[in-house]
N, C-alpha and C positions, 0 to 999 in steps of 0.2 A: 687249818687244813690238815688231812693225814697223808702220807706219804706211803706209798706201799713199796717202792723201789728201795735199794740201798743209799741210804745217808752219807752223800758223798762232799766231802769238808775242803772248799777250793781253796783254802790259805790258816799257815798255820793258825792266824788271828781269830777265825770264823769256828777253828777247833776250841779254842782258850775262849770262847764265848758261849759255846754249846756248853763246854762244860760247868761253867758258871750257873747258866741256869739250868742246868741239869741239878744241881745241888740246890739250890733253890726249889725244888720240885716240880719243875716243867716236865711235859711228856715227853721231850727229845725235841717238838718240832721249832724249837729256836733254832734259828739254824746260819743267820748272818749275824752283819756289823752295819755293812755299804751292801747297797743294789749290784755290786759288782758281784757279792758274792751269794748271786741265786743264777739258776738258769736263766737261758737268753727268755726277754719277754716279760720277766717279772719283776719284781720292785722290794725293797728289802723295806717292810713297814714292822713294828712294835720285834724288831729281831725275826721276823717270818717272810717267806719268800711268798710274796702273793701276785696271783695274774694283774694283770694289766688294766686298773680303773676298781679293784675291791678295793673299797672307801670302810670296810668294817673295821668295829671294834676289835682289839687284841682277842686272842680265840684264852687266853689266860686271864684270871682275874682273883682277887680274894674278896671285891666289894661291890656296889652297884655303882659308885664313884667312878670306881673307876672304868666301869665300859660307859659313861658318858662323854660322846663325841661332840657334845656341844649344838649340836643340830638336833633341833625340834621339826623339821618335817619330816626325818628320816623314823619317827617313831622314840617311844623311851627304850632304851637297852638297857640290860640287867644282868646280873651276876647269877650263873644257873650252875652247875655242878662246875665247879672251879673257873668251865670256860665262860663269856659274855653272850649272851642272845640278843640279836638284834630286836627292837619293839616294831611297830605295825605305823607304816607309813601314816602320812593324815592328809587328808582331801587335796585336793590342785585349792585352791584359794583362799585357804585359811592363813589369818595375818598371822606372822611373826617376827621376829626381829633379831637380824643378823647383825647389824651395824651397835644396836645399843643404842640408836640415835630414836625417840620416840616420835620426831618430825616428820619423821620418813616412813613410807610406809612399803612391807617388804611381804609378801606370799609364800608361800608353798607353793612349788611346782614339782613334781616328778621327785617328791623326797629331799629338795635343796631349797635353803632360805636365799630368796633375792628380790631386786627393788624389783615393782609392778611396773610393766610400761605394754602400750596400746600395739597391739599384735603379738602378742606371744601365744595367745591362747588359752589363755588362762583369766576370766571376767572377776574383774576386782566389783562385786557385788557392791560391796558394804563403800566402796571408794565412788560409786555411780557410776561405773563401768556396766553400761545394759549386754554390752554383747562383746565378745571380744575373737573373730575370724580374721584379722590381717588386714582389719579397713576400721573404720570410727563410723561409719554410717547404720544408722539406728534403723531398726526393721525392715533390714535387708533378706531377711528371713532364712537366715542361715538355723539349722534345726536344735544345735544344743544352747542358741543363746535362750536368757531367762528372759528378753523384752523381743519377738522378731515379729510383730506389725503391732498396728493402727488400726485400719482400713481391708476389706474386703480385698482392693484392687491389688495390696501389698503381697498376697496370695496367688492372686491366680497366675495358672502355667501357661494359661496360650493353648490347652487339648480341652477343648471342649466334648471327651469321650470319656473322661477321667473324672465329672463332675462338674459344681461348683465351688470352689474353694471357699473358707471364710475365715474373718479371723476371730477369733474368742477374745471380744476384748478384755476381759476380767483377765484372763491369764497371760496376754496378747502372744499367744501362737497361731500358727494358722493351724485348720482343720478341714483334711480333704473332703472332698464333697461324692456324692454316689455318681457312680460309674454308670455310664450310659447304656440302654437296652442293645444289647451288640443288633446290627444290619442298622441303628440308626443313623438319619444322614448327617454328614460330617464335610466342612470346608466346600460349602455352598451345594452340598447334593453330587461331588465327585468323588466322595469317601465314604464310607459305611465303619461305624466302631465296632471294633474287635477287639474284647475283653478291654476297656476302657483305654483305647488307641485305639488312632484315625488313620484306616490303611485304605490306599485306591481300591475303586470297583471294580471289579474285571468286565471286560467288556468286548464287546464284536463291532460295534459303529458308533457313531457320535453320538446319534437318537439317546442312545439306551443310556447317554451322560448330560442329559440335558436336565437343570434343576428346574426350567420354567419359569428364570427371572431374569429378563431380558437387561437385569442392573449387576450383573455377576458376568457378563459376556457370554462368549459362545462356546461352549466347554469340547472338546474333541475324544476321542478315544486315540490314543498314541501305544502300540505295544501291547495291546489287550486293557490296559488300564486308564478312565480316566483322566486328563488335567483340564485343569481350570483356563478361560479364556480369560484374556484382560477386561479388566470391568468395565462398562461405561463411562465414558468421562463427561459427566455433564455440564461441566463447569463452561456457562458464554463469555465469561470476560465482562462484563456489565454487573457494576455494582449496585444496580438498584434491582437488581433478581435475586430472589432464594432459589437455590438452584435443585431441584430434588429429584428421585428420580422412580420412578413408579415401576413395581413389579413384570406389571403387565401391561403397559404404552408406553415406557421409558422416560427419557428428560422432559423434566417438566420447568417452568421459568418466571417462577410468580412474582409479581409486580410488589415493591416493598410499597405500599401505600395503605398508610395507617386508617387514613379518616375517607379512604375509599373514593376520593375523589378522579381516580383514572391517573394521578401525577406522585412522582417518589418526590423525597425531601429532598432538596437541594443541598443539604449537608451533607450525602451519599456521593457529590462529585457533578462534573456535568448533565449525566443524565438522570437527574433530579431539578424539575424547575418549580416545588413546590414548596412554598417560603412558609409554610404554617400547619404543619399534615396533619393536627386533627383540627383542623376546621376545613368541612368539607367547599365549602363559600368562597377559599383561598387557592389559586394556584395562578401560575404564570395566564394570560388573557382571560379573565373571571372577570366578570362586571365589578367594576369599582363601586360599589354602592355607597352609601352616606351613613358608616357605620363608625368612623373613624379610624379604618384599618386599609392595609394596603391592599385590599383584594384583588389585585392584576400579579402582583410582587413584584412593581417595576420601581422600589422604592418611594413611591409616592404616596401620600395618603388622601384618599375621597378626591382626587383632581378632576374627578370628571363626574363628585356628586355632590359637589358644593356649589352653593350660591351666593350673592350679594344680600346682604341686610341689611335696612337701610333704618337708621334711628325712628322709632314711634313713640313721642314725648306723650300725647295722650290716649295710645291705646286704642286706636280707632280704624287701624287697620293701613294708613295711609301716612308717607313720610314729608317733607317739607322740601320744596324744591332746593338745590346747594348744597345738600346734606353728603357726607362720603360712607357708603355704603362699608360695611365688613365679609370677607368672604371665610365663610365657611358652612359645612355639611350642614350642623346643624342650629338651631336658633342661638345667639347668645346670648348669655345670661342679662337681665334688665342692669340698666348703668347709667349715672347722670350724663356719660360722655354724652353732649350737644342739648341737650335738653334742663328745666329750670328743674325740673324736679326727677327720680329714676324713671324711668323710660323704659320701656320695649323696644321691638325689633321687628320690620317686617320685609317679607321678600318681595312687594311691590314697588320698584321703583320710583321715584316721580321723576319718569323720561318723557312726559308728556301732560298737558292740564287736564285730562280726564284722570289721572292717576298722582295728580301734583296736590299735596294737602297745603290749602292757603292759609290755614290757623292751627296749627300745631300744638299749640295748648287747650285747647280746647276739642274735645269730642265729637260735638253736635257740626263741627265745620269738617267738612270732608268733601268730597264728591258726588256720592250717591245720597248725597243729604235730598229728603224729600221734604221734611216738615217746615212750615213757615216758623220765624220766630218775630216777639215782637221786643227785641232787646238788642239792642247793639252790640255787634264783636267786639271786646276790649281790644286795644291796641291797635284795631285797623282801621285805615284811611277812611275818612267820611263818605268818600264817592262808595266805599265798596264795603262799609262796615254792616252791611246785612247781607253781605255775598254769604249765605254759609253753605251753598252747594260749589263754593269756588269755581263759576263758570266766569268770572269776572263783571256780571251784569247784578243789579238788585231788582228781584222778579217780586211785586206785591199782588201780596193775595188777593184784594178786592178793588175792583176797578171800576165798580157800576156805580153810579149818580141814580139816586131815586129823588122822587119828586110827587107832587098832588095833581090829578087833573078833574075836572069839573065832567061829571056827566051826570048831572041835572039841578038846572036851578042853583041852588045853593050847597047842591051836595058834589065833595069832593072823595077822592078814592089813593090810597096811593100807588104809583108804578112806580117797579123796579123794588119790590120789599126789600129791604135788609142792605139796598142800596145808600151811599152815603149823599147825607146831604149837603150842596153845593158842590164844590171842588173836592177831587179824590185824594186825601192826603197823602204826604211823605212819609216815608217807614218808622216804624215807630211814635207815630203824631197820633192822640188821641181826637177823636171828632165822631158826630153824631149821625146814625143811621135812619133811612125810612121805614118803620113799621105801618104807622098812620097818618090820618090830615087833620088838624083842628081849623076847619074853614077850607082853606087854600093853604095853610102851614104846616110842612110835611114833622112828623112828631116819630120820637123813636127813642132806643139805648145810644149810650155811646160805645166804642169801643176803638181800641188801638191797632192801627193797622200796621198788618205782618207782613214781612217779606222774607226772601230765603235767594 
């Protein structure tokens, strides 16, 4: 520094100093020893009285050595016409290293080396520091970080007169959006934008504030300007409504049901009694059908579309009386259960002998059997082993006695064709029929008579 005032020497020690480096070939301005011996305010550094916080090099020099203050953010200093020149500061966050310790890592801030830490203000880039304003949280969209969004919505301000905001994600800043055509309407039609700001409408009555959406409320004029009314609340308290709310008729209460059956799901809370919502077939009182599904949803399944099946060893439509019936919807699968070989299933009981099967292994014995046979049912009593209509009785087919009668002379004729001769036999008994007479002696086939 120069002094323009007279060089005033507060102790003889501070004279015997001056003049030392006076001979040395200083300009005069050494001028202490101690802090004591400069004006109030100043600080006694390299023998020179300087203000209060000058951190520079000696204003004396013979080398560039020696104006090296050891600090690299402050810039390099140099030896210029005897005095030292300070060098040109270096960025806020360029590393350097104050400590000498390589583990640590230490910045540039405002011309001084020190350790990096979250909130100073200064973004340790290279350290993955994205932003650094006095908080750790990443695109908060403070303007000079290097990372401040993600997402569109990281941007926006809430003025919808100011634009769209968005964010660049390649650079991730945000980038404001065009400003709205000013008189456009703004905060439901009680505000008009001016120069991208949303100021009240001026106004004489309510009319002239009404936006025409009866889901924004009922907007007033208060003081020539504008406000908005409280909006709708459509919300019923019933969790099985979407609650929404229409322009122009207002709340609306739509029934959550998927499969359109008139009933919400029952996983929505009580007023849900719909046990399966996309099946439209399923809801609380629905016909229980024979589907194998609970279609009441009174946890039961098919209770009121199932039936008894009762074992059919041969297939013939008809079960064996004693037999124990299986219930269910639909037929079960064929199975030896009750029968000599697998079996079928049928839903006619035998609750009575019209419906009662008397030979169960065999086909041709049933009830509505019409046909004669002339073979014995294996296995059944002799009294009834040609029952095969199981009415309990053995019905034979032919019952007429033919025989020859004389109508003339010597010539005979037969009556009763096809009738048997003599005695009408037992079921299954072969014996011979009248077709002819030779004489008086009825002639004919044989054949075995059938019963059923």
């Amino acid at each position: 520094m120069t002094h323009t005032e007279p060089v005033q020497y507060p102790s003889l020690l501070a004279a015997l100093a001056f003049a030392l480096l006076a001979a040395q070939g200083c300009d005069g301005e050494a001028q202490c020893v101690t802090s004591t011996d400069c004006p109030s305010g100043n600080a006694c550094v390299d023998g020179e009285c300087r203000a209060a916080g000058d951190t520079s090099v000696s204003s004396t020099c013979a080398s560039d050595a020696e104006c090296d203050d050891g600090n690299s953010c402050n810039g390099i200093e140099n030896c210029g016409d005897i005095a030292c020149e300070n060098g040109v500061p270096l960025p806020d966050g360029v590393e350097c290293d104050s400590d000498g310790d390589e583990t640590t890592r230490e910045l540039c801030g405002t011309g001084i080396c020190g350790p990096t830490r979250c909130g100073d203000g200064i973004p340790d880039v290279a350290g993955g520091e994205e932003c650094d304003d006095g908080n750790d949280v990443d695109g908060d969209g403070c303007d000079t970080c290097v990372f401040s969004c993600t997402t569109d919505a990281e941007c926006v301000d809430g003025d919808p007169c100011n634009g769209d905001e968005t964010c660049n994600r390649g650079a991730h800043v945000c980038v404001v959006g065009t400003a709205a055509i000013d008189d456009t309407d703004c905060q439901g039609g009680i505000g008009r934008c001016v120069t991208g700001v949303c100021l009240p409408r001026m106004c004489t009555d309510s009319a002239e504030c009404s936006d025409g959406d009866v889901c924004t409320g009922e907007e007033t004029c208060d003081a020539m300007a504008c406000s908005a009314g409280p909006p709708l609340d459509c919300d019923d308290g019933d969790p099985c409504t979407a609650d929404t709310c229409d322009s122009a008729s207002g709340c609306a209460h739509r029934l959550l049901d998927v499969d359109g059956d008139g009933h919400a799901s029952d996983a929505l809370g009580a007023c849900g009694d719909d046990c399966d919502d996309l099946d439209p077939t399923v809801y609380a009182g629905a016909t229980d059908a024979c589907d194998l599904e609970d279609n009441d949803c009174d946890g039961e399944i098919d209770e009121d579309g199932s039936v008894d099946w009762y074992p059919d060893c041969d297939g013939d439509e008809f079960a064996a009386a004693g037999t124990t019936p299986m219930n269910s919807c639909i037929e079960p699968a064929p199975t030896v259960s009750g029968c000599a070989t697998v079996g079928g299933f049928t839903s006619r009981g035998p609750l009575d002998p019209e419906n009662t099967d008397c030979g169960d292994d065999n086909p041709a014995v049933n009830p509505t059997q019409t046909m004669f046979q002339t073979t014995a049912i294996v296995g059944a009593d002799a009294s009834v082993d040609f029952d095969y209509d199981c009415n309990g009785t053995e019905e034979k087919q032919l019952t007429v006695v033919g025989f020859c009668r004389r109508v003339f002379s010597s010539i005979y004729r037969p009556i009763n064709v096809g009738g048997w001769v003599g005695a009408v036999p037992e079921c299954g008994v072969t014996a011979t029929t009248v077709t002819g007479c030779a004489g008086s002696t009825p002639t004919g086939p044989t054949r075995t008579q059938a019963c059923r």
